[in-house]
C-alpha positions in Angstrom: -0.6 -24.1 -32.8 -2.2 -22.9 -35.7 -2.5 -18.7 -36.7 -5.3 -17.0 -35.0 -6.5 -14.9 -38.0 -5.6 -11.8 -35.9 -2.1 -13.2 -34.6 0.5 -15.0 -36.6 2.3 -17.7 -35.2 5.6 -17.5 -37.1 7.5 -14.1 -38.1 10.1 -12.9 -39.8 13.0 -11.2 -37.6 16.4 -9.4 -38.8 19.5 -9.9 -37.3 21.6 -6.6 -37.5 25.6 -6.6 -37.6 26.0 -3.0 -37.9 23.0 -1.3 -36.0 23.0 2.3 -35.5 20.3 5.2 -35.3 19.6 6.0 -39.0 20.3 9.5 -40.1 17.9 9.7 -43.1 14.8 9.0 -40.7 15.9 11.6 -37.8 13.9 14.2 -39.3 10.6 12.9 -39.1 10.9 10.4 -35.8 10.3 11.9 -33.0 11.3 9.0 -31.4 14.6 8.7 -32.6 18.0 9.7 -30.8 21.0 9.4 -32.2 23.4 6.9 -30.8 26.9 7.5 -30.4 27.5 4.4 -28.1 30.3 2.2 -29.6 29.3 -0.8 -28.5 25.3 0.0 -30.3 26.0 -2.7 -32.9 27.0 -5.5 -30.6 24.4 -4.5 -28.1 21.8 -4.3 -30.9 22.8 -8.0 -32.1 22.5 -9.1 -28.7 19.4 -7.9 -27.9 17.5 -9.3 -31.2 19.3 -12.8 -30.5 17.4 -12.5 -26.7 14.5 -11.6 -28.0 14.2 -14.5 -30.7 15.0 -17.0 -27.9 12.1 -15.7 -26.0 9.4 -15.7 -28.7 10.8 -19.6 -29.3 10.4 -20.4 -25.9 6.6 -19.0 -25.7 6.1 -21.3 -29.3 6.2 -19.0 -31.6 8.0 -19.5 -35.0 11.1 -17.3 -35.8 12.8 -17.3 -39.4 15.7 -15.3 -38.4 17.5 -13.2 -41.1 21.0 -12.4 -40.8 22.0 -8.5 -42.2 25.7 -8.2 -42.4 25.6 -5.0 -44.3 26.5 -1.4 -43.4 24.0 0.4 -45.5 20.8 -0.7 -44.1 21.0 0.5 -40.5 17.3 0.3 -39.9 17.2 -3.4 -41.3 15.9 -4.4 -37.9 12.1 -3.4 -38.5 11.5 -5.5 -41.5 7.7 -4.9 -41.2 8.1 -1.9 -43.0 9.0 -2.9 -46.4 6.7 -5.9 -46.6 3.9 -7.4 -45.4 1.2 -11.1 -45.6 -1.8 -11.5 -45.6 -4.4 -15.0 -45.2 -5.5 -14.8 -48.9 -1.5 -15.3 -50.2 -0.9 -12.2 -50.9 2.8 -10.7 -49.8 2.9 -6.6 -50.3 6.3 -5.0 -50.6 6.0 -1.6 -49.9 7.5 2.4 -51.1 9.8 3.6 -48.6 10.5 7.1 -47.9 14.3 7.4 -46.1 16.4 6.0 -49.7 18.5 3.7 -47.3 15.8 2.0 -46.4 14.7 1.2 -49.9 18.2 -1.6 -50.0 16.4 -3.5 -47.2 14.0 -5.5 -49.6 15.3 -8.8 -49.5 14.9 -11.6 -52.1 16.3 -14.5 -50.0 12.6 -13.6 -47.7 10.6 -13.7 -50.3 11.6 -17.0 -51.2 11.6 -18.4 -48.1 7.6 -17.3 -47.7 7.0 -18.9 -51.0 9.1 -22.1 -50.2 7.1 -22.7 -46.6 4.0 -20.8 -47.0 1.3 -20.2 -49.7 2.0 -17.5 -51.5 -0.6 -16.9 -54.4 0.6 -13.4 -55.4 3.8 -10.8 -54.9 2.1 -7.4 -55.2 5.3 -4.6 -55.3 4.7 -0.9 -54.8 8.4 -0.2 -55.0 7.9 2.2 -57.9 5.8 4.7 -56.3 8.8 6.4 -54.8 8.8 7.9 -58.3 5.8 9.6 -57.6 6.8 10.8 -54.2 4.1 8.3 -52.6 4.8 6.5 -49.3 3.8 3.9 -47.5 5.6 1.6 -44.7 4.1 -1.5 -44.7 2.9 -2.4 -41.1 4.1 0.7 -40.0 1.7 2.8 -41.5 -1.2 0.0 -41.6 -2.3 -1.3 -38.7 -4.5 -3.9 -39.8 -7.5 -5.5 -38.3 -7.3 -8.8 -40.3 -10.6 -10.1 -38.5 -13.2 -6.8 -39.8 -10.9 -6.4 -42.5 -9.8 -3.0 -41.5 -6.2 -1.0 -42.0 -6.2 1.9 -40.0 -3.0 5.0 -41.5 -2.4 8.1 -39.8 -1.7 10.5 -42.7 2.3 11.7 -42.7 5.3 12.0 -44.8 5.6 8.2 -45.2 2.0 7.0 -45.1 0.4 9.1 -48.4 -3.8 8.3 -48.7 -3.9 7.9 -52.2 -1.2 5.0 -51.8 -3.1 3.8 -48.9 -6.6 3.6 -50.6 -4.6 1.6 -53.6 -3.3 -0.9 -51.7 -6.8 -1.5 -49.6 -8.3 -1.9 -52.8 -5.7 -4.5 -53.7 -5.7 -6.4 -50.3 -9.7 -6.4 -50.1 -9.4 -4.2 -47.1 -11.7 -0.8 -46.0 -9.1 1.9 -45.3 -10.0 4.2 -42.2 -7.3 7.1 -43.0 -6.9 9.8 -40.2 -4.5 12.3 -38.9 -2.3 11.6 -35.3 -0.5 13.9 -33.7 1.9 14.4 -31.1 1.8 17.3 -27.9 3.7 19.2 -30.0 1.8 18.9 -33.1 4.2 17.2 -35.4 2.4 14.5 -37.7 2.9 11.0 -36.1 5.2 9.3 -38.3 3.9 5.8 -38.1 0.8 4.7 -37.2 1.7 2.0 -35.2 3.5 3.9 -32.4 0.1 5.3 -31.2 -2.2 2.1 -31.7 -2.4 -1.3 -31.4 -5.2 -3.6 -32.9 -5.5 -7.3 -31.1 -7.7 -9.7 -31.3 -9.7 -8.4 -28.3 -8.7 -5.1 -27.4 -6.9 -1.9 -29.2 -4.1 -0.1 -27.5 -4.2 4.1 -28.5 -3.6 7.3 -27.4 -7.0 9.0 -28.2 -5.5 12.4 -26.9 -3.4 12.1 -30.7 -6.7 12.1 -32.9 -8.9 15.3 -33.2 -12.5 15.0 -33.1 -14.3 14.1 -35.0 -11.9 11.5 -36.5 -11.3 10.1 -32.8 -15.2 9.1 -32.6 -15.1 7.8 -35.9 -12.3 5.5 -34.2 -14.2 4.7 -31.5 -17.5 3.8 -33.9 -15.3 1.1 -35.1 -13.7 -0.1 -32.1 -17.4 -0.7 -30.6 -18.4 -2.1 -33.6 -15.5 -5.0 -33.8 -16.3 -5.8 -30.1 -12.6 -4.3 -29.4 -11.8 -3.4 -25.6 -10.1 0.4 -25.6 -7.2 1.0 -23.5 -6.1 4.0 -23.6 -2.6 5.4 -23.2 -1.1 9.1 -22.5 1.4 10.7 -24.6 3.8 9.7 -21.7 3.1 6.4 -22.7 3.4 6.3 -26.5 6.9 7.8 -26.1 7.3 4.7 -23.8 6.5 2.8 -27.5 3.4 1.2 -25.4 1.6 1.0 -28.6 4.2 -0.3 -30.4 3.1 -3.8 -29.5 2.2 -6.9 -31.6 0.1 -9.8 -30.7 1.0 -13.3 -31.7 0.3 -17.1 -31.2 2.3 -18.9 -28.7 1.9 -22.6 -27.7 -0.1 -21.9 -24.9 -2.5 -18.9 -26.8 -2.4 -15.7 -27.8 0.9 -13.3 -26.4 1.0 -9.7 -26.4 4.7 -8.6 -27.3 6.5 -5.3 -26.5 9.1 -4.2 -25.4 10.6 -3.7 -21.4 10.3 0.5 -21.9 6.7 -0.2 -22.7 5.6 -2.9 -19.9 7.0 -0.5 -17.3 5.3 2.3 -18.7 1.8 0.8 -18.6 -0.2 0.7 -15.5 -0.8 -2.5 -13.3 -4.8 -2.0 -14.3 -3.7 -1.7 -18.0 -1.8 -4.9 -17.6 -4.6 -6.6 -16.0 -7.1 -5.6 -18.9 -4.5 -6.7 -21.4 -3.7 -10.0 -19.8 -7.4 -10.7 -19.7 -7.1 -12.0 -23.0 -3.3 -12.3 -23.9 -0.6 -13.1 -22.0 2.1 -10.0 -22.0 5.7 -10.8 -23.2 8.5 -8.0 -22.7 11.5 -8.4 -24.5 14.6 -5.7 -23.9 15.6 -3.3 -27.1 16.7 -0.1 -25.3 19.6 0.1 -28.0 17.7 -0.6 -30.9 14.5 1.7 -29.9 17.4 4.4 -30.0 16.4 4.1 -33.7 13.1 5.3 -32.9 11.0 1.6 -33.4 10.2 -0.8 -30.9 8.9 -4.6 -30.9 6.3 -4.7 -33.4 8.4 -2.9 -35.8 11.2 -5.5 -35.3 7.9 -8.0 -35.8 7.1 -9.3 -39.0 4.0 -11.5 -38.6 3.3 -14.2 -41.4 -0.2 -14.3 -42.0 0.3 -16.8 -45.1 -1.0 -20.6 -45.1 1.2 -22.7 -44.1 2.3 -25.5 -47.6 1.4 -28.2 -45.9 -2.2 -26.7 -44.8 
C-alpha cells in the first residue's frame, strides 16, 4: 500500500546492543529514570526486535539498523536527528545532549537515497555552534496534509531554528510553550501531542491560553478530531504515538504503557479511523521516549514511483 500523505508506510527503526537510560538527557526529561537493571540492554534489544515483527505483520515496511556501539545510548529514537518529507527533502537535525550528536548515521542516508527519491540533504548539524536546538520529529510535530509543524519552545527546540527550517521545508510553523504540572518546559513536543490524519492526541491542560485556542483554531480548521488527554496520561507517553500505513489502512502505534492508560471511549474515537497497535518498550521508555520516538517515518517517494 502506498503512503497516505499523513502516514508513511515504511520507517526507519534502530536496533540497540547497548541500551541504557542516557545521562546527558536526565536533566531536562522528565520522563526519564535511570536504569540500573543489568539485563536493560538485552531487554531493550528484545523489545525493538518484537516490535519490528509486529509493524511487518500489520504491512508496514521496516529498514532495521543495527547500533553496536556503546556511546550512543539513545540510538533507539532515530527520529530525532533526521527527518523526510514528500518533496525529497531529508533534514538532519542540531542536537542538544553531545552523545547524541554520534548518532547521525551515513549508512541511512544512503539507504533513503538508494530506495527512495531523495532530491536534497539539508544538514543543520552546525547550529550547535550557536547553541541552537532542534530534534527533528521530536520537537516538530508535523501536519504534512495543512503543511503545519507544531514546537513547544524548550532547551532543545529553539524558535529561531524552528522558523529556519519551516522556511526551508515550505511549512507554517505554529511555535508555543507546553508545560508540565510542575511547570518545567516540556522537552519534546511530541510527548504531549499527536497529529493523525483525522484526529490530534494532546494534553490541552499543558498550553496556556491563549496559545491553547490558537491550537484549537487550527485543529477545527484541518477538520482534526481533539482527544484530549490528562497529565496522568502524557506521563503514560499516550501522545507519544505515530500513525502509519498498514496493509489493511491506516494504524495508530504506541506503546502498551500508553494503550492502558487511555480510556475505552478514547480508544473508540481513535479506532474510528485507525486501527490501534501497542507494542511493549517498558525498558526502553526508562530512557524517557516511547513509540513514535523509536518511529522514523519515510515520507520520501518511493524510486520506482
Amino acid at each position: 500500500m502506498r503512503n497516505s500523505v499523513q502516514a508513511p508506510a515504511a520507517v526507519v527503526m534502530v536496533r540497540p546492543h547497548h541500551f541504557c537510560s542516557n545521562p546527558q538527557t536526565m536533566r531536562d526529561n522528565a520522563y526519564q529514570t535511570s536504569n540500573s537493571n543489568r539485563d536493560a540492554k538485552q531487554q531493550a534489544y528484545a523489545e525493538v526486535s518484537a516490535a519490528v515483527r509486529q509493524l511487518e505483520r500489520h504491512g508496514v515496511l521496516v529498514h532495521l539498523f543495527e547500533d553496536e556501539q556503546q556511546i550512543t545510548p539513545d540510538s533507539v529514537f532515530p527520529n530525532n536527528w533526521f527527518s523526510t518529507h514528500a518533496d525529497g527533502r531529508v533534514v538532519i537535525y542540531p542536537m542538544f545532549a553531545e552523545n547524541r550528536r554520534l548518532e547521525v548515521r551515513p549508512d541511512i542516508i544512503e539507504l533513503l537515497k538508494a530506495q527512495y527519491q531523495v532530491a536534497e540533504v539539508v544538514d543543520y548539524t552546525s547550529y550547535v555552534q550557536q547553541q541552537l536546538f532542534l530534534e527533528g520529529t521530536g520537537s516538530l510535530v508535523i501536519d504534512h496534509l495543512n503543511h503545519l509543524a507544531f514546537a513547544a519552545v524548550s532547551k532543545r527546540t529553539s524558535p529561531a531554528l524552528v522558523r529556519k527550517v519551516c522556511q526551508q521545508l515550505n511549512l507554517t510553523p505554529v511555535i508555543f510553550n507546553a508545560f508540565d504540572q510542575q511547570g518545567v518546559a516540556v522537552y519534546h513536543t511530541n510527548v504531549m501531542m499527536c497529529v493523525a490524519s483525522q484526529f490530534v492526541l494532546i494534553c490541552l491542560q499543558m498550553v496556556p491560553e491563549p496559545e491553547r485556542a490558537e491550537l484549537l483554531a487550527y485543529f477545527q480548521q484541518s477538520g482534526r478530531e481533539v482527544i484530549d488527554l490528562s497529565f496522568q496520561q502524557i506521563q503514560s507517553f499516550c501522545a507519544n504515538a505515530i500513525e502509519l500505513t498498514g496493509s489493511q489502512g491506516p494504524l495508530l502505534v504506541m506503546s502498551e504503557t500508553a494503550s492502558n492508560a487511555l480510556t475505552g471511549e478514547q480508544i473508540q474515537r481513535i479506532e474510528h479511523t485507525a486501527r490501534l497497535v501497542s507494542i511493549q518498550v517498558p525498558t526502553i521508555e526508562s530512557a524517557g521516549g516511547s513509540a513514535r520516538c523509536m518511529i522514523a517515518g519515510i515520507h520520501l517517494p518511493t524510486a520506482t514511483a
